[in-house]
C-alpha positions in Angstrom: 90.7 -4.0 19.7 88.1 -1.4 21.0 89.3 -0.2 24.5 87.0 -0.8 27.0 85.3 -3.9 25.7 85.1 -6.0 28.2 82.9 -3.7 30.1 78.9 -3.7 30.0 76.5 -1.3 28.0 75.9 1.6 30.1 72.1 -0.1 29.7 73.0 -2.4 32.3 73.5 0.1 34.8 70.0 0.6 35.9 68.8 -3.1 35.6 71.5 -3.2 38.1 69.8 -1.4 40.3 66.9 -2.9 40.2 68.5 -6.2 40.7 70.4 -5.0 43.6 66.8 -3.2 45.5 65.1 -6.5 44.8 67.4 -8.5 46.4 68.2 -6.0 49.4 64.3 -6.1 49.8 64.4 -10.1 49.3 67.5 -10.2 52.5 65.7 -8.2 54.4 62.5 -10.3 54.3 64.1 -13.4 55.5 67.2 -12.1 57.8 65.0 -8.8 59.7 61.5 -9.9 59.8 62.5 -13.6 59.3 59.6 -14.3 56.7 60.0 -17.4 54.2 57.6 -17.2 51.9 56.5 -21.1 51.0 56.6 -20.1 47.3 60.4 -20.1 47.8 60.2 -23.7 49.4 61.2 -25.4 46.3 63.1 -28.5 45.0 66.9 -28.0 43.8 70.1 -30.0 43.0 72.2 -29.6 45.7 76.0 -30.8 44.9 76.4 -30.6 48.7 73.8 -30.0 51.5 74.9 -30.4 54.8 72.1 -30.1 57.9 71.3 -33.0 60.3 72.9 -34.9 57.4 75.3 -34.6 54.5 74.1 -35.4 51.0 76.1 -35.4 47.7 74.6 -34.6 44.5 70.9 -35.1 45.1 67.8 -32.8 44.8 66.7 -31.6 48.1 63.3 -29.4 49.2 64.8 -26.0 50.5 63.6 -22.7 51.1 65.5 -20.7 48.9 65.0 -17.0 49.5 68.1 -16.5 50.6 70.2 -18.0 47.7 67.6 -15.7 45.1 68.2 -12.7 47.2 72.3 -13.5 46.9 72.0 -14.4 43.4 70.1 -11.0 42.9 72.1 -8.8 45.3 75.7 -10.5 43.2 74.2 -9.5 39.8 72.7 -6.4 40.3 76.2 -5.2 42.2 78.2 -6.6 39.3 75.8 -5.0 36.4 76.2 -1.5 38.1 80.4 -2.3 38.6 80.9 -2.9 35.2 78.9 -1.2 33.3 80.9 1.4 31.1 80.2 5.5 32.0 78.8 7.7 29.9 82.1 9.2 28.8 84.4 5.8 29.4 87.4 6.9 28.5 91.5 6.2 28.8 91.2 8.8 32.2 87.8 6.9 33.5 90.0 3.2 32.8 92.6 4.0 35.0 90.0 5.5 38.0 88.8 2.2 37.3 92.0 0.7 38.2 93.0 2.8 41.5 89.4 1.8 42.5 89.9 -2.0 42.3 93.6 -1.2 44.2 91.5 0.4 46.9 89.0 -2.1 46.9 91.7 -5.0 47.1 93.6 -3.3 49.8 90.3 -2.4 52.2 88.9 -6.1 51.7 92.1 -7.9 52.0 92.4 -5.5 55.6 88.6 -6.5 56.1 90.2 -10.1 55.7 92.6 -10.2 58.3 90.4 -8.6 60.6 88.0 -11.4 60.2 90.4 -14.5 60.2 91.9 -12.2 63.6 89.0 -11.5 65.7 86.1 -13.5 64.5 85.2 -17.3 65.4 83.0 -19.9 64.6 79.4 -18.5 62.7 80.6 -15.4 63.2 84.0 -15.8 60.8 81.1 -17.5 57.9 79.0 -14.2 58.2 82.4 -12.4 57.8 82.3 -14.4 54.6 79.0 -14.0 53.5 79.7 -9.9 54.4 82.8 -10.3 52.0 80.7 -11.3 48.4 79.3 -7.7 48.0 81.8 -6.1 50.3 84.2 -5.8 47.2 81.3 -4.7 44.8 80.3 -1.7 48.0 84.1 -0.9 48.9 85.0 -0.6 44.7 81.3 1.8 43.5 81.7 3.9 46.5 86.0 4.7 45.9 85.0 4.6 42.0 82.1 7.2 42.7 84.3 9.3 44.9 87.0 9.7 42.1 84.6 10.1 39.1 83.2 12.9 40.9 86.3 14.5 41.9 87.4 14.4 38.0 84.2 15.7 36.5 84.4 18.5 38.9 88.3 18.9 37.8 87.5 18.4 34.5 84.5 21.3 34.7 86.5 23.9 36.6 89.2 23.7 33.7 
């Protein structure tokens, strides 16, 4: 079994990217200049959707610019995470591994600071915040120590 095979191509990494800008650019549209586009207002089957009333498994008209931007911001962040380096290697693997250690103890901190000193909305944006904050927290520790190696690694 080849090492490594789980991860990506390294192709991925830069779809990623673009994934990630567009739905960064798609958030920002809706949350800072609250903008919804009425090409997002579309029809979609909703297992639950729960507003003046609840309904269960039924297709409802929603503006969805939010849910695309997610869904783009989720993929682009998990194209970039695991896609394989350049030089993936047995070293790289197990920077990959004290990254995800970081990245669990950070967000499971981040955690207990929300379920602590956050209420009501303000606890579900916590939430929300804590989808990419795993993807941010892991790339930026990951970055950090792939640096530090290659500059290691180049000084001998």
């Amino acid at each position: 079994m080849k090492n490594f095979s789980l991860l990506l191509p390294r192709a991925f990494k830069p779809v990623g990217i673009v994934l990630t800008g567009a739905g960064i650019i798609f958030l920002i549209i809706r949350f800072y200049y609250g903008i919804k586009p009425e090409i997002f207002n579309l029809k979609a089957f909703a297992v639950l959707s729960s507003y003046l009333e609840s309904k269960y498994f039924e297709v409802i008209k929603n503006q969805m610019i939010e849910e695309i931007g997610g869904v783009l911001l989720l993929t682009g962040l998990f194209m970039i995470t695991f896609s394989r380096e350049k030089n993936e290697n047995h070293d790289v693997g197990m920077i990959r591994l004290q990254a995800f250690l970081i990245t669990a103890y950070i967000n499971t901190f981040f955690l207990i600071i929300s379920i602590l000193f956050t209420f009501g909305f303000g606890f579900v944006y916590m939430l929300i915040l804590n989808f990419v904050l795993g993807f941010i927290i892991y790339l930026i520790s990951f970055r950090i120590m792939i640096y530090r190696y290659n500059r290691k690694q180049k000084d001998g």
